[in-house]
C-alpha positions in Angstrom: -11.7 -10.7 22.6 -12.3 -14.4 21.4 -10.5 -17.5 22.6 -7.9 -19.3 20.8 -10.7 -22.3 20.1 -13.4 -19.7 19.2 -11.2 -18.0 16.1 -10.3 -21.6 15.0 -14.6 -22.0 15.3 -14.8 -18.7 13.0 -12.4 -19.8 10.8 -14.2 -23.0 10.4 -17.5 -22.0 9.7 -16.2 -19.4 6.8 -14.7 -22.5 5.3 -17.9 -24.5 5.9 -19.8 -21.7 4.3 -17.4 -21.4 1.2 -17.7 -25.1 0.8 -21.6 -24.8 0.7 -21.2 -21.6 -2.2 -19.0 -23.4 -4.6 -21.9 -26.2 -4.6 -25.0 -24.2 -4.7 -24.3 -20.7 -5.8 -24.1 -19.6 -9.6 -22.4 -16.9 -8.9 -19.5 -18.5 -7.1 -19.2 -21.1 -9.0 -18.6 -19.6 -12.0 -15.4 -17.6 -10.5 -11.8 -18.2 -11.2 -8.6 -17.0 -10.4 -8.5 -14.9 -13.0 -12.4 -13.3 -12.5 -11.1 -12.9 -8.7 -8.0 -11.6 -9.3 -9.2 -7.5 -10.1 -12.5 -7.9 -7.2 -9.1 -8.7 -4.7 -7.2 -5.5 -6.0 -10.5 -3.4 -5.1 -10.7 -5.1 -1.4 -7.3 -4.5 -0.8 -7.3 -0.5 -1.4 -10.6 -0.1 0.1 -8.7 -1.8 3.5 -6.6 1.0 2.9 -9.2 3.8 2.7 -10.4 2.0 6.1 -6.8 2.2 8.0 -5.9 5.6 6.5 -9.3 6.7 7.9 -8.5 4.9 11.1 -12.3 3.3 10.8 -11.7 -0.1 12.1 -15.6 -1.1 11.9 -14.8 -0.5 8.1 -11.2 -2.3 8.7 -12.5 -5.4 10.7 -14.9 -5.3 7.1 -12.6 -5.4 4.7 -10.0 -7.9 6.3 -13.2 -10.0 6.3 -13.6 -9.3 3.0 -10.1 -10.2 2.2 -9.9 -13.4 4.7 -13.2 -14.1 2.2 -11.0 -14.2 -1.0 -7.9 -15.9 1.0 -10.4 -18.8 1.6 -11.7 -18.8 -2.2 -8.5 -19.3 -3.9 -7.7 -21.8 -1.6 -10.9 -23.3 -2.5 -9.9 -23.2 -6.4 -6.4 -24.5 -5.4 -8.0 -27.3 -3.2 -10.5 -28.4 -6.6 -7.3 -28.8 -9.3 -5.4 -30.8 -6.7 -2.7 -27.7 -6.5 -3.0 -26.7 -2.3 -5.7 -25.8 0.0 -5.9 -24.1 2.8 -3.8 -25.8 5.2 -1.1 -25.4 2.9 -1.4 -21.7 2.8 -1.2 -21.6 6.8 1.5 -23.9 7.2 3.5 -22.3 3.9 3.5 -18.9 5.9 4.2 -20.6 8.7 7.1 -22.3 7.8 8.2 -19.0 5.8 8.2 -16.9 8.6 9.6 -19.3 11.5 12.6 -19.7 8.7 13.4 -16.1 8.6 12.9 -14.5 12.1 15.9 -17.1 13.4 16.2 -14.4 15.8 13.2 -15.8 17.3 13.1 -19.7 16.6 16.9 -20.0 16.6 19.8 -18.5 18.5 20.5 -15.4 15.6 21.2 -12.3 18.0 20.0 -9.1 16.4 20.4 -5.5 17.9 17.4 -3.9 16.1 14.7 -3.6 13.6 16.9 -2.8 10.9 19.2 -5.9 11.3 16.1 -7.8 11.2 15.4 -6.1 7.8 19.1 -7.1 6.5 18.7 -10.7 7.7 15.2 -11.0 6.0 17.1 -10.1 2.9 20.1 -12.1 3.0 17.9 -15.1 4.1 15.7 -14.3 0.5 18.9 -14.0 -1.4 20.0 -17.4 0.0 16.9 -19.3 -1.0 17.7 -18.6 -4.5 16.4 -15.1 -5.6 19.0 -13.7 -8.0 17.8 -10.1 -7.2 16.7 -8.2 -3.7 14.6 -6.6 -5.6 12.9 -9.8 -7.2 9.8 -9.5 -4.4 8.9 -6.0 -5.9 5.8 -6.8 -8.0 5.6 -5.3 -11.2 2.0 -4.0 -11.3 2.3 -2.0 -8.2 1.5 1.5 -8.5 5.1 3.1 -9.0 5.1 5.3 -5.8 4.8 2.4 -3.4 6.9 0.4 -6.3 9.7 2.9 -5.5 9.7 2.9 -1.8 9.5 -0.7 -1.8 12.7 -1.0 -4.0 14.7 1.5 -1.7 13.6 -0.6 1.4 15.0 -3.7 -0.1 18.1 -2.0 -1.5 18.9 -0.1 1.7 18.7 -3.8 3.6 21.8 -5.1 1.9 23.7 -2.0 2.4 22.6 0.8 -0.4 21.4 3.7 1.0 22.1 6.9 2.3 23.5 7.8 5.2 21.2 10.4 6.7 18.4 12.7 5.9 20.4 15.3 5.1 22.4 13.6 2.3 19.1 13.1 0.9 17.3 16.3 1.1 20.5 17.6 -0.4 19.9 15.2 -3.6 16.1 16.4 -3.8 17.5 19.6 -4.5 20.2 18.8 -6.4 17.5 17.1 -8.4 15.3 19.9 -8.3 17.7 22.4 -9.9 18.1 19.3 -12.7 14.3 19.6 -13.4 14.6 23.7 -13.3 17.0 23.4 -16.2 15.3 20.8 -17.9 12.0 23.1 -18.1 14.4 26.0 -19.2 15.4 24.0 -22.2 12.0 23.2 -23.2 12.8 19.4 -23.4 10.0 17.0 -22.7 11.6 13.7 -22.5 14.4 15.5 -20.1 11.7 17.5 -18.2 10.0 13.6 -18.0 13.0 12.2 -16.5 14.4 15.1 -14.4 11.1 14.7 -12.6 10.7 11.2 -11.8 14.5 11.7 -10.1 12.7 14.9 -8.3 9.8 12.3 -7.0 11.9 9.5 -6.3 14.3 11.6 -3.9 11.3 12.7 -2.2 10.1 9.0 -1.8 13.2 8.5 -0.4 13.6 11.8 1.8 10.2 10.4 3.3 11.6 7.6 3.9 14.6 8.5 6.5 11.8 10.8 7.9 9.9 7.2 8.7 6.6 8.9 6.8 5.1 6.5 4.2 4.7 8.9 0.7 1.6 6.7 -0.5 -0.6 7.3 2.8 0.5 11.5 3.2 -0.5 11.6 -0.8 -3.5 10.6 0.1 -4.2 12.3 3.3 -3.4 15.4 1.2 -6.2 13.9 -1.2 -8.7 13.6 1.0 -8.0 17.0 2.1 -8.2 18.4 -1.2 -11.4 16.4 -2.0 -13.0 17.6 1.4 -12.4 21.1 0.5 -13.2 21.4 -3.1 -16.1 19.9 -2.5 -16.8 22.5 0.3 -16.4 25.1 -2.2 -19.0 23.5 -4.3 -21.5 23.2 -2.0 -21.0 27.0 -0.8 -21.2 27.9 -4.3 -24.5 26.0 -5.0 -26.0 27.4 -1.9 -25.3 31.1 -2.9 -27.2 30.2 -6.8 -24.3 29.8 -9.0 -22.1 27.1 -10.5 -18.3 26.7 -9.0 -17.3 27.5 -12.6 -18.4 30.9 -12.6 -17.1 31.4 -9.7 -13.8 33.6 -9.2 -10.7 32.8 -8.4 -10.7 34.9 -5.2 -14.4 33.2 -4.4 -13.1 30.1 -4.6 -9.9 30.6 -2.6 -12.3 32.5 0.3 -13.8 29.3 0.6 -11.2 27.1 0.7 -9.6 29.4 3.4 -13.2 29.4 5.4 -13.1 25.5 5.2 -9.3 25.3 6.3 -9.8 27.9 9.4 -13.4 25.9 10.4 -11.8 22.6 10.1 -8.2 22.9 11.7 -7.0 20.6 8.4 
């Protein structure tokens, strides 16, 4: 691993380098916030494809990817006199030695989840009118949901155990059963958002994170379908005139061969 003066020589030479683009690349000079703002969405889910995958040659790529944009808005910030760089560092800096007082100050806690609470209150106290201010809107709305019950259950709002609620998954579940029975869209709508939003929490107290097993389960799906299709273009034929009971002999043949 590098030394403390080499990372600070690294991090020098990528803002040496972005200095040198903004003057004599078209390209980069012609970007904005705004043109950045969809590329940085894209970099950020394909660091989590890497860390799902558990790649970190693809990991240590798209952090520097990342770092790379991090660096470019602070570039834009630094050219309309708004902040650069250094006040990017020293604003999370000074964020973070403010709330962890359990480290720069003489705050006692007993665990990770008072240091959860304490991050809240501390939020609330610098003027947020909501916990769940932080949440941002355009956030897909499984990780949108966890991230709401994390805040909520820091000031207090939560379940007890796992138990209570796997017993509201079900009590939801029935809910959505009768809602199909009726035939009643909207209520079938909204008896299963509570079904998926009890499971988001149920994963929750099982410490699982519901946006990463999705997509493990994804993957898997992906992996084997496209098995199937291969198997079926090898014997002559197209997967859609395949059978049901071909395909699912596949599948089965890709689960046994793979342990998935």
């Amino acid at each position: 691993m590098h030394t403390k003066e080499e990372k600070l020589k690294a991090i020098g030479r990528l803002l040496d380098i972005m200095d040198d683009l903004r003057k004599g690349c078209p390209w980069d000079r012609k970007q904005t916030f705004d043109s950045l703002r969809h590329l940085t969405i894209e970099e950020v889910y394909e660091l989590s494809d890497a860390i799902i995958d558990k790649d970190y040659d693809r990991i240590k790529e798209e952090l520097g990817d990342i770092l790379l944009h991090i660096v470019f808005y602070s570039k834009l910030g630094e050219e309309i006199n708004q902040f650069d760089i250094a006040d990017v560092a020293n604003h999370i800096s000074d964020k973070l030695i403010k709330r962890h007082p359990h480290i720069y100050g003489d705050v006692k806690v007993a665990d990770e989840e008072e240091v959860k609470r304490n991050w809240e209150a501390l939020k609330m106290k610098e003027g947020k009118k909501s916990v769940l201010e932080g949440v941002p809107r355009s956030l897909p709305a499984m990780i949108k949901a966890m991230r709401m019950q994390e805040k909520a259950a820091g000031v207090g709002f939560d379940w007890n155990n796992p138990e209570e609620v796997k017993k509201k998954v079900t009590e939801e579940w029935e809910e959505l059963d009768e809602a199909v029975k009726s035939g009643d869209k909207k209520k079938m709508e909204e008896e299963l958002g509570d079904v998926l939003f009890s499971l988001i929490n149920y994963a929750r107290f099982l410490k699982i994170n519901p946006e990463t097993a999705l997509e493990r389960i994804n993957k898997k799906f992906k992996k084997r379908f496209e098995y199937i299709e291969e198997q079926a273009e090898k014997s002559g034929t197209h997967i859609k005139n395949l059978s049901l009971e071909q395909m699912d002999n596949w599948w089965n043949e890709h689960k046994k061969n793979t342990k998935e």
